[in-house]
mmJSON file of the N, C-alpha and C atoms, coordinates in Angstrom:
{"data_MODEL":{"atom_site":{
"group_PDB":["ATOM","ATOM","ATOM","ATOM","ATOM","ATOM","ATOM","ATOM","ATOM","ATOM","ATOM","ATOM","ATOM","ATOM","ATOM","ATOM","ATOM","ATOM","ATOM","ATOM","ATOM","ATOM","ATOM","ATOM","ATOM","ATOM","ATOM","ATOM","ATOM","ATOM","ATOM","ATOM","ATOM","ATOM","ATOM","ATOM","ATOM","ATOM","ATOM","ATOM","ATOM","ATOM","ATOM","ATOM","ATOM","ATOM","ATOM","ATOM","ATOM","ATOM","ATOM","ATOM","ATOM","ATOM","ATOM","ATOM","ATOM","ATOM","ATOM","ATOM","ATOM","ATOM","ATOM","ATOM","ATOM","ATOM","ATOM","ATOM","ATOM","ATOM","ATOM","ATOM","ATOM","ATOM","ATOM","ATOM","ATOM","ATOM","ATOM","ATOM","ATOM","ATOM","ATOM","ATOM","ATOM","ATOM","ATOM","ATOM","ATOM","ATOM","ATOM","ATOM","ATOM","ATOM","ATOM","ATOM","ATOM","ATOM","ATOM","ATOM","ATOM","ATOM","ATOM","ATOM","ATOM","ATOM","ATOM","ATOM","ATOM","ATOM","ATOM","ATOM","ATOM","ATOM","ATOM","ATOM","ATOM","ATOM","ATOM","ATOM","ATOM","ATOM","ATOM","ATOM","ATOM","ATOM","ATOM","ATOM","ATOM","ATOM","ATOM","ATOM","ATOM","ATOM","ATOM","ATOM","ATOM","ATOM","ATOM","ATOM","ATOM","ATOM","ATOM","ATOM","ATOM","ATOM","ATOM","ATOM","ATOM","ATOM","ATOM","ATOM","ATOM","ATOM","ATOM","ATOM","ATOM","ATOM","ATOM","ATOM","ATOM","ATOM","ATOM","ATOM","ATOM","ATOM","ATOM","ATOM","ATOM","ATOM","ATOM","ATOM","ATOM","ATOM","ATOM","ATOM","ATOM","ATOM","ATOM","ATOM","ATOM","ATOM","ATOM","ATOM","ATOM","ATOM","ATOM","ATOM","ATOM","ATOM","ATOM","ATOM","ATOM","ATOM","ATOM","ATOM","ATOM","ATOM","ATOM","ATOM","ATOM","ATOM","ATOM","ATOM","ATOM","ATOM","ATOM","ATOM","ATOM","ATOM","ATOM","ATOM","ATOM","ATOM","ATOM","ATOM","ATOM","ATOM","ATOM","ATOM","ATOM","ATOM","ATOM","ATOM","ATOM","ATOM","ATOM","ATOM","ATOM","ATOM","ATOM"],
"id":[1,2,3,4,5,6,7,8,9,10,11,12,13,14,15,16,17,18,19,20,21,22,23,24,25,26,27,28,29,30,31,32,33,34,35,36,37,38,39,40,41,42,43,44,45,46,47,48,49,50,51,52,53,54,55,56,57,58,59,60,61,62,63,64,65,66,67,68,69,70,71,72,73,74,75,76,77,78,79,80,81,82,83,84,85,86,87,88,89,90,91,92,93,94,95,96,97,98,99,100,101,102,103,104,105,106,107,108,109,110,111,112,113,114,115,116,117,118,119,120,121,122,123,124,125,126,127,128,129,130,131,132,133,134,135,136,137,138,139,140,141,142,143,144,145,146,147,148,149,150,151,152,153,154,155,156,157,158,159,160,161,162,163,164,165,166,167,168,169,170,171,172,173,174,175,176,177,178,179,180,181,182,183,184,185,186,187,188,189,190,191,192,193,194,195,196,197,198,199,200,201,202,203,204,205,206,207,208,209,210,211,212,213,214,215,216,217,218,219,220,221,222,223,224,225,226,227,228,229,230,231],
"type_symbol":["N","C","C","N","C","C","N","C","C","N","C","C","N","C","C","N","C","C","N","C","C","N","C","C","N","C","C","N","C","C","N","C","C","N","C","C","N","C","C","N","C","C","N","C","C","N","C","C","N","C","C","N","C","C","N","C","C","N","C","C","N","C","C","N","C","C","N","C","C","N","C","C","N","C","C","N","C","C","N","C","C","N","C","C","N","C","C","N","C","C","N","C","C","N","C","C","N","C","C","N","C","C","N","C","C","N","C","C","N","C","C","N","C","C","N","C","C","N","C","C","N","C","C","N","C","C","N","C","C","N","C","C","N","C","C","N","C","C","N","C","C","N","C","C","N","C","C","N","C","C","N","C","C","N","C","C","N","C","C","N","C","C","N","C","C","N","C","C","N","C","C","N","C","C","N","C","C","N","C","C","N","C","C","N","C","C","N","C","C","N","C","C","N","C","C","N","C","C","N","C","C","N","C","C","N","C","C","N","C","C","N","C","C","N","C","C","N","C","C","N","C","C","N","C","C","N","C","C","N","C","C"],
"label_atom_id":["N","CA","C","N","CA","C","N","CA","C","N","CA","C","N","CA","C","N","CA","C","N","CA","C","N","CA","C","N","CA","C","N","CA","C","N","CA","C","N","CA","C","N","CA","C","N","CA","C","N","CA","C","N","CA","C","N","CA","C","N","CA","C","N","CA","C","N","CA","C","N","CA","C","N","CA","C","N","CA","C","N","CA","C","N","CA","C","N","CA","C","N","CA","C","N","CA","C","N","CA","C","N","CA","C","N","CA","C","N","CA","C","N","CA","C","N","CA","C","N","CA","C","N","CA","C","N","CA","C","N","CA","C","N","CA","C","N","CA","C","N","CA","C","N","CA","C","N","CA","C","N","CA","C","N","CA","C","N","CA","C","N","CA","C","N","CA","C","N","CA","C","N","CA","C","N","CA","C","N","CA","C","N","CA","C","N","CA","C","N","CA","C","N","CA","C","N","CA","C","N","CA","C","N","CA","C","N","CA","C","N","CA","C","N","CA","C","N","CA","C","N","CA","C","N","CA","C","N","CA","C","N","CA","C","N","CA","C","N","CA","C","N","CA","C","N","CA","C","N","CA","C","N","CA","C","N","CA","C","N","CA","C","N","CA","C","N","CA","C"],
"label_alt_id":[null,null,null,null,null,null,null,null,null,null,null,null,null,null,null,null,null,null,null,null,null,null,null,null,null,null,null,null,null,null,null,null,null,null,null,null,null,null,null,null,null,null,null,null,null,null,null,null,null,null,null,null,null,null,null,null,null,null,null,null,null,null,null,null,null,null,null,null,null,null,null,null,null,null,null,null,null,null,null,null,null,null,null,null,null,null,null,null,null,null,null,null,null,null,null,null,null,null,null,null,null,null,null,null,null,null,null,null,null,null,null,null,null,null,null,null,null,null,null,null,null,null,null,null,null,null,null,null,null,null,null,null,null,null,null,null,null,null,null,null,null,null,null,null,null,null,null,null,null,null,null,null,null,null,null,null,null,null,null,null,null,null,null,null,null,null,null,null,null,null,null,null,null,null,null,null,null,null,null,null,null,null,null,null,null,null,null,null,null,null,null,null,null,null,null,null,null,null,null,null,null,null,null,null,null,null,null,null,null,null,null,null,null,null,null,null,null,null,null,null,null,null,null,null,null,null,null,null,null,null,null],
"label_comp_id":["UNK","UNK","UNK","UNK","UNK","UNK","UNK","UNK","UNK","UNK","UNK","UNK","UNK","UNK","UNK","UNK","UNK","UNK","UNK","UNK","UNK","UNK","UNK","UNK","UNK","UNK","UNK","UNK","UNK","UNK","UNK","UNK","UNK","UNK","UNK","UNK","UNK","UNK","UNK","UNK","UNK","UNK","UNK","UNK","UNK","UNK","UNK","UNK","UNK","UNK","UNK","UNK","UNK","UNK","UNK","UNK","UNK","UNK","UNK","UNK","UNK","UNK","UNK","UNK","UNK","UNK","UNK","UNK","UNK","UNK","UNK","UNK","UNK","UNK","UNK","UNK","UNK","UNK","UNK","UNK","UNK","UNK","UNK","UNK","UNK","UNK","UNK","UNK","UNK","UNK","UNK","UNK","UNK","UNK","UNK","UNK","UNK","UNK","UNK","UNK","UNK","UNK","UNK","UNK","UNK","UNK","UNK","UNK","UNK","UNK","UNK","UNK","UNK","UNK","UNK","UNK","UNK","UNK","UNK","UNK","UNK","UNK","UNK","UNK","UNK","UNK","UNK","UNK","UNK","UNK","UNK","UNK","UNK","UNK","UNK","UNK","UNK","UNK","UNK","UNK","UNK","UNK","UNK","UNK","UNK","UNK","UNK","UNK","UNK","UNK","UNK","UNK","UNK","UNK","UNK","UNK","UNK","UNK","UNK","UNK","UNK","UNK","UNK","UNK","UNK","UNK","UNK","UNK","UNK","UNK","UNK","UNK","UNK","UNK","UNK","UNK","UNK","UNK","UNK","UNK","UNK","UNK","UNK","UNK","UNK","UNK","UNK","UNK","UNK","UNK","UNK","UNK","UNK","UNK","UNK","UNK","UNK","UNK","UNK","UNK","UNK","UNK","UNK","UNK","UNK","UNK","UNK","UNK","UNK","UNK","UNK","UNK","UNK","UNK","UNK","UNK","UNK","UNK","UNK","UNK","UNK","UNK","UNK","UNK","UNK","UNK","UNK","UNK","UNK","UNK","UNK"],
"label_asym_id":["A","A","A","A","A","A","A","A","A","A","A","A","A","A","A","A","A","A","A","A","A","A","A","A","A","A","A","A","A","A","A","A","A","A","A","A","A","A","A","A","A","A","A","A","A","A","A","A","A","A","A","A","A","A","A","A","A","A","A","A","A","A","A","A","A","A","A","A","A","A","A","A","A","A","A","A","A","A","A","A","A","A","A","A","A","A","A","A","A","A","A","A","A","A","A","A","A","A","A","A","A","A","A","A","A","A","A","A","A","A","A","A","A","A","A","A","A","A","A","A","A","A","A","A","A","A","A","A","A","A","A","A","A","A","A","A","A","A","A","A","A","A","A","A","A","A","A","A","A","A","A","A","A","A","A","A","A","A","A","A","A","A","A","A","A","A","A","A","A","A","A","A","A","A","A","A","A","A","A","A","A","A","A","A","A","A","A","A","A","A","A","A","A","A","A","A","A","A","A","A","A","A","A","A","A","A","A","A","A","A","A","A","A","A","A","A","A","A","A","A","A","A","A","A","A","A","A","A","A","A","A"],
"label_entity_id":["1","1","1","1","1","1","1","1","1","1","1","1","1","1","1","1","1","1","1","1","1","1","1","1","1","1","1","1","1","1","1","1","1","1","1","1","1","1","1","1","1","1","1","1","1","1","1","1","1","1","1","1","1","1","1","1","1","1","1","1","1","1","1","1","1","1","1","1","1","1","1","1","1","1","1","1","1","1","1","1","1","1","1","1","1","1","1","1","1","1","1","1","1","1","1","1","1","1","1","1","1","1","1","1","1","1","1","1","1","1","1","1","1","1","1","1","1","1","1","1","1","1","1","1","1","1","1","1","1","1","1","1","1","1","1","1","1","1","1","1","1","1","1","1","1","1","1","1","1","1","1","1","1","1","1","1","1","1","1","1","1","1","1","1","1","1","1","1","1","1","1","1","1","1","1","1","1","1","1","1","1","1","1","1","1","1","1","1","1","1","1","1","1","1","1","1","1","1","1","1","1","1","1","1","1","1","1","1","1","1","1","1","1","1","1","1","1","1","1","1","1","1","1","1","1","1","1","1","1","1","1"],
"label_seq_id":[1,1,1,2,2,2,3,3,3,4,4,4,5,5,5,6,6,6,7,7,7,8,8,8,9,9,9,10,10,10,11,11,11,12,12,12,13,13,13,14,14,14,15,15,15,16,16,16,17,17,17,18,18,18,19,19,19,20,20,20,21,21,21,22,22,22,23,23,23,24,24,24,25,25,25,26,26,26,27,27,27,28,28,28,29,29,29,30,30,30,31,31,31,32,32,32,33,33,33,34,34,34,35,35,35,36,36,36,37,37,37,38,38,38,39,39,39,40,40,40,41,41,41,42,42,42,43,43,43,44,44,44,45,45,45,46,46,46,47,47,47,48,48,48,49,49,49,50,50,50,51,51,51,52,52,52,53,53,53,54,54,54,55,55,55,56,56,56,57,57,57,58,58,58,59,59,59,60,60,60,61,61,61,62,62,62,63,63,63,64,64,64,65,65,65,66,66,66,67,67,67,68,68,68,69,69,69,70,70,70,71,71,71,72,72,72,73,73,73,74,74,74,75,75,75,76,76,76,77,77,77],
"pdbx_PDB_ins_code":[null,null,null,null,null,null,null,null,null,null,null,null,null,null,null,null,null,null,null,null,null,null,null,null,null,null,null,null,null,null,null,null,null,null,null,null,null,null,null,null,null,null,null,null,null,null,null,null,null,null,null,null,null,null,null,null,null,null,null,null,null,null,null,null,null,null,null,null,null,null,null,null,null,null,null,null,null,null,null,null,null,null,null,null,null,null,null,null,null,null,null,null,null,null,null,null,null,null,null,null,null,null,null,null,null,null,null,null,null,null,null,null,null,null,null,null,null,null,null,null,null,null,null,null,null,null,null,null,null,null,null,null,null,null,null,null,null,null,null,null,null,null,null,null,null,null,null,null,null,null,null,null,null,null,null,null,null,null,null,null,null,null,null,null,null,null,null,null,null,null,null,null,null,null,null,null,null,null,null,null,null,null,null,null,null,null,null,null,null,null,null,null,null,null,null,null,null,null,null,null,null,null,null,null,null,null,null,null,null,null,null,null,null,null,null,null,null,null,null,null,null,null,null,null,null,null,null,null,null,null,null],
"Cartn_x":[27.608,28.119,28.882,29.895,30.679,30.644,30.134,29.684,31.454,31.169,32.247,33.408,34.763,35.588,37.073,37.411,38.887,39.731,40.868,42.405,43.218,43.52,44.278,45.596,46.02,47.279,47.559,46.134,46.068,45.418,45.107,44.45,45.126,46.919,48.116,48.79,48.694,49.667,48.952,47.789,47.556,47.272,46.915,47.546,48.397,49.799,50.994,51.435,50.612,51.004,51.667,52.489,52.589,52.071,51.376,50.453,51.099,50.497,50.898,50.379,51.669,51.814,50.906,51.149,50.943,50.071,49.324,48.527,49.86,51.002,51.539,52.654,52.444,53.534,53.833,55.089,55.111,54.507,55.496,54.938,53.489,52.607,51.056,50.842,51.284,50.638,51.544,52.624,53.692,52.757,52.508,52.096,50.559,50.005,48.14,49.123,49.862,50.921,49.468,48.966,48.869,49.189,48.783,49.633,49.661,50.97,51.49,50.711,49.696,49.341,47.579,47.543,46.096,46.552,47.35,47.811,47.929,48.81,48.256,47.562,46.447,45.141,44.289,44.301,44.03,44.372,45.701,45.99,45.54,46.061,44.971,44.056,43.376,41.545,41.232,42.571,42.261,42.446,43.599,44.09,42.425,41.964,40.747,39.658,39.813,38.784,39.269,38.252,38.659,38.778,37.446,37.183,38.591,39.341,40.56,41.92,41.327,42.61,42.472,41.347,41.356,41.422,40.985,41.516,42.625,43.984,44.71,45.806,45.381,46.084,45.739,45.0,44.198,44.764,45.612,46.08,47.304,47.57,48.637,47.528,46.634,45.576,44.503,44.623,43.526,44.002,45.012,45.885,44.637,44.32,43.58,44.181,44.341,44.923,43.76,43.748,43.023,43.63,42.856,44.046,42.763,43.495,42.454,42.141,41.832,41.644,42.906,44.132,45.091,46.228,45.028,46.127,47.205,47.111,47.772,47.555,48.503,47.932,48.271,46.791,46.978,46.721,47.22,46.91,45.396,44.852,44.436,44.471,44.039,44.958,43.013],
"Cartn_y":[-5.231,-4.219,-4.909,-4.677,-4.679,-4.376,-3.2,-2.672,-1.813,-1.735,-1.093,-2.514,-2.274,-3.465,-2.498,-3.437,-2.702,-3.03,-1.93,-1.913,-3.168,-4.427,-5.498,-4.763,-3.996,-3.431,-2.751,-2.276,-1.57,-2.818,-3.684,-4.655,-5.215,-5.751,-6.483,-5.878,-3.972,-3.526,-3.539,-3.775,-3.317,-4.94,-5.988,-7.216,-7.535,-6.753,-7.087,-6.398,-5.531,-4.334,-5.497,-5.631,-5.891,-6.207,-7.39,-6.913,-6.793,-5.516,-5.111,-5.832,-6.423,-7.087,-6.258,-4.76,-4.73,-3.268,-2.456,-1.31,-0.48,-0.637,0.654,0.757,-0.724,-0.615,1.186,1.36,2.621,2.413,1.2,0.235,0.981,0.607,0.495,2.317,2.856,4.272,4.392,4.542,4.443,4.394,2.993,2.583,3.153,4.036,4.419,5.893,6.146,7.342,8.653,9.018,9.987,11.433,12.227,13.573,13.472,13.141,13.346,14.076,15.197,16.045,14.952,14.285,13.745,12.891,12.065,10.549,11.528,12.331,12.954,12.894,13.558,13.986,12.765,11.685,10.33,9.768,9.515,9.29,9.475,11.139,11.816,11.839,11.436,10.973,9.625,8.651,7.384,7.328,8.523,8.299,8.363,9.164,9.6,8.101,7.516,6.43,4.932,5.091,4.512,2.551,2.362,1.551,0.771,1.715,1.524,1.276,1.893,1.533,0.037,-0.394,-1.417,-2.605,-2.522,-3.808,-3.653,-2.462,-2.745,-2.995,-2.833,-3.133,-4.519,-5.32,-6.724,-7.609,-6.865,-7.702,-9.085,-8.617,-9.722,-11.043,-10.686,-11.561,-12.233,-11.768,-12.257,-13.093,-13.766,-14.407,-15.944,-16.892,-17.931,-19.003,-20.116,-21.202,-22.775,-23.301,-24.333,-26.029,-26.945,-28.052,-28.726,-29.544,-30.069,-31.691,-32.314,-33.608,-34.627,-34.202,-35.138,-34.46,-33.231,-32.912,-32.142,-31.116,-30.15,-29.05,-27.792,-26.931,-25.73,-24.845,-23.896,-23.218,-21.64,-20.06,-19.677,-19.061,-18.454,-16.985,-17.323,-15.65,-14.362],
"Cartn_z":[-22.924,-22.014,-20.884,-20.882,-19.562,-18.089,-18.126,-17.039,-16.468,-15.09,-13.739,-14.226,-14.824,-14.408,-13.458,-12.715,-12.061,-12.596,-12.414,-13.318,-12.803,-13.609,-12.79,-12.396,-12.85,-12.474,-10.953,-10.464,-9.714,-8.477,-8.879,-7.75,-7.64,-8.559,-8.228,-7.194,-7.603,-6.602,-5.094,-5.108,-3.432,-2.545,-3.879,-3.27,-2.268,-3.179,-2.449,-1.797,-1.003,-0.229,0.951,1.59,2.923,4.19,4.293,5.261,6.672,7.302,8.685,9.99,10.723,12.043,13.025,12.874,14.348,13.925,15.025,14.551,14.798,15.38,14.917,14.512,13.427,12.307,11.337,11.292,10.544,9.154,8.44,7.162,6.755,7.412,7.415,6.825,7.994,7.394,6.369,6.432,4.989,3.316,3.933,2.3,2.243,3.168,2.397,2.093,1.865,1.629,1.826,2.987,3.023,4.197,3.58,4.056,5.462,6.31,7.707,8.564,8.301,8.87,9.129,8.389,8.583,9.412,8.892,9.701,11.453,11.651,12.873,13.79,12.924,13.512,13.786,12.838,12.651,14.363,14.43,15.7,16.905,16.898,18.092,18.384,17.589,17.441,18.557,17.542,18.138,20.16,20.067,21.791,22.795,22.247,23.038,23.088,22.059,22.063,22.501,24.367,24.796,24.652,23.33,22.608,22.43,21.372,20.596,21.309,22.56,23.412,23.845,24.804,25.284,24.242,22.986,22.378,21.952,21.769,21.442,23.268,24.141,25.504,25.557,24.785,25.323,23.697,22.939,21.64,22.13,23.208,23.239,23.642,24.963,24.801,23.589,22.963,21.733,20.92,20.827,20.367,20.658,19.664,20.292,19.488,20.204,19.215,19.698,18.425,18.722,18.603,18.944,18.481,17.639,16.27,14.685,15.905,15.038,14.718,15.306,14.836,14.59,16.063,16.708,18.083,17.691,16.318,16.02,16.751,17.112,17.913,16.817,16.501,15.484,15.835,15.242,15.564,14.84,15.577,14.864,14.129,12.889,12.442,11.743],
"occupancy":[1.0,1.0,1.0,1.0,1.0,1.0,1.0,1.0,1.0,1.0,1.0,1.0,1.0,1.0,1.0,1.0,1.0,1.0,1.0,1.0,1.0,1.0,1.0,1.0,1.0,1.0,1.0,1.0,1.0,1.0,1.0,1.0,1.0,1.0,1.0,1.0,1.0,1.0,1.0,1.0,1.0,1.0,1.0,1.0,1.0,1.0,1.0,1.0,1.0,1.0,1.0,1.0,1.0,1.0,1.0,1.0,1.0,1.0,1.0,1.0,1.0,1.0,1.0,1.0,1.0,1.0,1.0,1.0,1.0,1.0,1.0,1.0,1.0,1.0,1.0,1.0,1.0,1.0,1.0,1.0,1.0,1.0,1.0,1.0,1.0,1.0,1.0,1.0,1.0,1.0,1.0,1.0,1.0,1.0,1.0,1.0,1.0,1.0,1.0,1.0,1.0,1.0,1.0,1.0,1.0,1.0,1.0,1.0,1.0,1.0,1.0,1.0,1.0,1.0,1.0,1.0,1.0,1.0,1.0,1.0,1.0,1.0,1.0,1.0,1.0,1.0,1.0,1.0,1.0,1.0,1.0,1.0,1.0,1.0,1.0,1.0,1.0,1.0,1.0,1.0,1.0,1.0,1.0,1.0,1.0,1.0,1.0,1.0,1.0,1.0,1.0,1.0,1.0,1.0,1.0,1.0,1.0,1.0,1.0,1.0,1.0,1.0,1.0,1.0,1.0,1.0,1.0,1.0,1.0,1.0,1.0,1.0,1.0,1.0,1.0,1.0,1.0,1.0,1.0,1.0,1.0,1.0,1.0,1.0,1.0,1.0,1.0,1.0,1.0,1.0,1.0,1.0,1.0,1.0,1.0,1.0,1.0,1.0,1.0,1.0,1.0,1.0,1.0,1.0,1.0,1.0,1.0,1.0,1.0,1.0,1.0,1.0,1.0,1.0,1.0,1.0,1.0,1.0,1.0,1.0,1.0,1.0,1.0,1.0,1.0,1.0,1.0,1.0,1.0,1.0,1.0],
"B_iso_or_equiv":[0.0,0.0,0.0,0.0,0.0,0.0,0.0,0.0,0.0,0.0,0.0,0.0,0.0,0.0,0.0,0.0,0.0,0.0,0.0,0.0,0.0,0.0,0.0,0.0,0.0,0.0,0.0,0.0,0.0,0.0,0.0,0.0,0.0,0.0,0.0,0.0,0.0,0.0,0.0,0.0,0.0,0.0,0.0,0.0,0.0,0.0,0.0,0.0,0.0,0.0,0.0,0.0,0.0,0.0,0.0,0.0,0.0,0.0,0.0,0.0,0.0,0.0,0.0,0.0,0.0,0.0,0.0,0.0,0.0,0.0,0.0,0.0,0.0,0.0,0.0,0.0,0.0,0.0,0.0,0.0,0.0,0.0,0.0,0.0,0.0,0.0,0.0,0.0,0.0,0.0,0.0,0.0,0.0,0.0,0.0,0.0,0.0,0.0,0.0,0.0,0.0,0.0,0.0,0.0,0.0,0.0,0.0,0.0,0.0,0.0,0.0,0.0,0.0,0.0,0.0,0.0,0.0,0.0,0.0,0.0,0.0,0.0,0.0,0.0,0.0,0.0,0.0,0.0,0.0,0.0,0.0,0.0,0.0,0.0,0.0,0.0,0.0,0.0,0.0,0.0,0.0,0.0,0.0,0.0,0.0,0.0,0.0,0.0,0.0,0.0,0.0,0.0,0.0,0.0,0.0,0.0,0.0,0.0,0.0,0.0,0.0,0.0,0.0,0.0,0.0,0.0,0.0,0.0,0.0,0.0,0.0,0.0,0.0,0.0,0.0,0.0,0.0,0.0,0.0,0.0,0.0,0.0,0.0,0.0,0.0,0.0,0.0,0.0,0.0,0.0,0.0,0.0,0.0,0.0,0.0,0.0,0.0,0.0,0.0,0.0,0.0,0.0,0.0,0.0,0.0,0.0,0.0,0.0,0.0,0.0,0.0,0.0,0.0,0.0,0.0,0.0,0.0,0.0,0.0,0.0,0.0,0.0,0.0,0.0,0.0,0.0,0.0,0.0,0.0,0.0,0.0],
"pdbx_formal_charge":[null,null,null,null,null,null,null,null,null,null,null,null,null,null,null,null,null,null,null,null,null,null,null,null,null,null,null,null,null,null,null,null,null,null,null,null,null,null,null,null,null,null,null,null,null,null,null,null,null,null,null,null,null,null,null,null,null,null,null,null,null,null,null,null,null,null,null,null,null,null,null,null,null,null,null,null,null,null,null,null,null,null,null,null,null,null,null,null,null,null,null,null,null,null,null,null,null,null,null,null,null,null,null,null,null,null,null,null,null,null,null,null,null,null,null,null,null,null,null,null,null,null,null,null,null,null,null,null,null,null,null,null,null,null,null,null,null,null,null,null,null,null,null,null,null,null,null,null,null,null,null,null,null,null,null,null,null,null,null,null,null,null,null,null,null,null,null,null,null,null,null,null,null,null,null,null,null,null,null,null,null,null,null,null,null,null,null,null,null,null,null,null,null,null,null,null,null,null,null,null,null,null,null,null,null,null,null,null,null,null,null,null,null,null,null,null,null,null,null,null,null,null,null,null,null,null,null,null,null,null,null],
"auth_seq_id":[1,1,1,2,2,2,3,3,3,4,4,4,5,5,5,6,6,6,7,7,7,8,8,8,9,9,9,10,10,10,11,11,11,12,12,12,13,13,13,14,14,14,15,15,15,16,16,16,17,17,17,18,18,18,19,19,19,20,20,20,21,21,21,22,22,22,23,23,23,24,24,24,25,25,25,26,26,26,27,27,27,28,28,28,29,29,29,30,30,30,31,31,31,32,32,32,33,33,33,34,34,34,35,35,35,36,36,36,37,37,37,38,38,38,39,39,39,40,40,40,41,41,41,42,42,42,43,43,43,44,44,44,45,45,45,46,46,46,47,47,47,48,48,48,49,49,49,50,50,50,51,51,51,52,52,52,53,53,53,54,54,54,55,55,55,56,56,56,57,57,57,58,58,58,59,59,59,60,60,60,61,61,61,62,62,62,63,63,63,64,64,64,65,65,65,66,66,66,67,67,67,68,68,68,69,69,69,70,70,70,71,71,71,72,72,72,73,73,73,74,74,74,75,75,75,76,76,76,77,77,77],
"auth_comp_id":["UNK","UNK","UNK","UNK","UNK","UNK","UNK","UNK","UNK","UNK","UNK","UNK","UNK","UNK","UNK","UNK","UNK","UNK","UNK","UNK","UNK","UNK","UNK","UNK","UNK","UNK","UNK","UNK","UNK","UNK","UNK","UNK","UNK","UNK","UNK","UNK","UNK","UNK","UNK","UNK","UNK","UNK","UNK","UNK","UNK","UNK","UNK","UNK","UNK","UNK","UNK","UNK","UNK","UNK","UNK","UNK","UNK","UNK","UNK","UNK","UNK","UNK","UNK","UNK","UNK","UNK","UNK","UNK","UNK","UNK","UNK","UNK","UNK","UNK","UNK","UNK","UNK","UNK","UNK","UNK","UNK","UNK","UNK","UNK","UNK","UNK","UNK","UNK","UNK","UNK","UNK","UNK","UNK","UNK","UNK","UNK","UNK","UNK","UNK","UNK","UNK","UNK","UNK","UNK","UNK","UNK","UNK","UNK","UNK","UNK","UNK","UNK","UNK","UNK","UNK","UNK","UNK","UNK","UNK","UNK","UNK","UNK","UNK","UNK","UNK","UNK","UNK","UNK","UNK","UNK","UNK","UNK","UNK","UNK","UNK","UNK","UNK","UNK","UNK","UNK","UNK","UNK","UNK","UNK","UNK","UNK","UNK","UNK","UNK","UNK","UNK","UNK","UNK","UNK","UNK","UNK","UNK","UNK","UNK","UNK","UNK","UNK","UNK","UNK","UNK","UNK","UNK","UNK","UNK","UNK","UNK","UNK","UNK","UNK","UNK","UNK","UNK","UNK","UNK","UNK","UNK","UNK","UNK","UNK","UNK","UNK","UNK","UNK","UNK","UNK","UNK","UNK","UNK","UNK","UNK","UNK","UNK","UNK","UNK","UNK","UNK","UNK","UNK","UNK","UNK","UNK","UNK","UNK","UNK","UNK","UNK","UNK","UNK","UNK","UNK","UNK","UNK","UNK","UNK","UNK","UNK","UNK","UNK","UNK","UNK","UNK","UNK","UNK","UNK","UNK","UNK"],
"auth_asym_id":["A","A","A","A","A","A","A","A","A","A","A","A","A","A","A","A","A","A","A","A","A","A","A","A","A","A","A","A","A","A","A","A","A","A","A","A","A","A","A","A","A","A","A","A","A","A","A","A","A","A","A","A","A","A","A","A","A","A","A","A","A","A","A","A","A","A","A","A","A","A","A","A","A","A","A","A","A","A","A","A","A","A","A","A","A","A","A","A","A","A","A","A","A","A","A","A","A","A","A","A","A","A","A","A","A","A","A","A","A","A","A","A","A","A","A","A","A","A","A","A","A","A","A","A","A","A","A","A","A","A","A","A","A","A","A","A","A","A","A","A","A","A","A","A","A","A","A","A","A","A","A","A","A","A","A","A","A","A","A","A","A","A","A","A","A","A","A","A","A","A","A","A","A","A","A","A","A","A","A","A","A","A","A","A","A","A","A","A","A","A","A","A","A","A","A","A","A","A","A","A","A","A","A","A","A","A","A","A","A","A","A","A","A","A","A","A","A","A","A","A","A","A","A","A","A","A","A","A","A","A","A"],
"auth_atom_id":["N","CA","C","N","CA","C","N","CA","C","N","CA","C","N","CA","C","N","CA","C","N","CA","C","N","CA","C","N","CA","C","N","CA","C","N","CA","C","N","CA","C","N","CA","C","N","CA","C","N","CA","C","N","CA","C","N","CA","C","N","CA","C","N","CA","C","N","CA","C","N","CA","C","N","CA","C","N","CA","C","N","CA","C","N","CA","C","N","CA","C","N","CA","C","N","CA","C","N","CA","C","N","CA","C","N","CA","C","N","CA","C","N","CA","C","N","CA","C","N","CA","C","N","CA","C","N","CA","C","N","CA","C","N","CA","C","N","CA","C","N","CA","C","N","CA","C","N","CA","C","N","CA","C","N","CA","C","N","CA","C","N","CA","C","N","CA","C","N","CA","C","N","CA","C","N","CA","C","N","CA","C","N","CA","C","N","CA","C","N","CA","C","N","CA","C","N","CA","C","N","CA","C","N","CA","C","N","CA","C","N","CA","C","N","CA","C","N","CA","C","N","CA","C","N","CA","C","N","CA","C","N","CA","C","N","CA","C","N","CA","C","N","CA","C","N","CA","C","N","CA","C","N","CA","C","N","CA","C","N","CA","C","N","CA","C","N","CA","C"],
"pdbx_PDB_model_num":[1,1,1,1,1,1,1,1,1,1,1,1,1,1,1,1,1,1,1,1,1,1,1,1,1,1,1,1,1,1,1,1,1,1,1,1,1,1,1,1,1,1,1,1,1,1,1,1,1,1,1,1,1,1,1,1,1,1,1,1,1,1,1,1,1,1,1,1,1,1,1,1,1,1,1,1,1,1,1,1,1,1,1,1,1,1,1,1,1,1,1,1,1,1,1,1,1,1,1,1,1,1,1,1,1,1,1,1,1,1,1,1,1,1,1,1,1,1,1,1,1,1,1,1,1,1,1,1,1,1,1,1,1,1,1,1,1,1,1,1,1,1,1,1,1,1,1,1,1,1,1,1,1,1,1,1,1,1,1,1,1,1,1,1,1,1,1,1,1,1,1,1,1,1,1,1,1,1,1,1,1,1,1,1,1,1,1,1,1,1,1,1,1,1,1,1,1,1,1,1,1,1,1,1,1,1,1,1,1,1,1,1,1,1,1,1,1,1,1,1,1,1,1,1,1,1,1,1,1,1,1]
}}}
């Protein structure tokens, strides 16, 4: 028995979805393609939570970079 397997076809396409820069890349909601009227409400939800605001007002800050061994200076992602 095999069991639960996933469609490789379907785990290639969401692979290569694009990944989104920023939370309010259009891209992002674009590609979960759903109905405008949720993505909406989705939104309006988020304005109220004041959680969601402050880490996205504090994203330019969160940015952290470190330096290796050899005195490289790296992002962290």
């Amino acid at each position: 028995a095999e069991g639960i397997t996933m469609d490789p076809a379907k785990v290639e396409a969401i692979t290569k979805w694009p990944r989104p820069t920023s939370v309010t890349e259009h891209g992002y909601w674009a590609s979960l393609r759903i109905e405008p009227d949720l993505i909406s409400r989705v939104k309006e939800a988020q304005k109220e939570d004041s959680e969601i605001w402050t880490i996205v007002e504090n994203l330019d800050k969160q940015v952290e970079f470190h330096l290796d061994n050899d005195n490289v200076l790296w992002q962290d992602t």
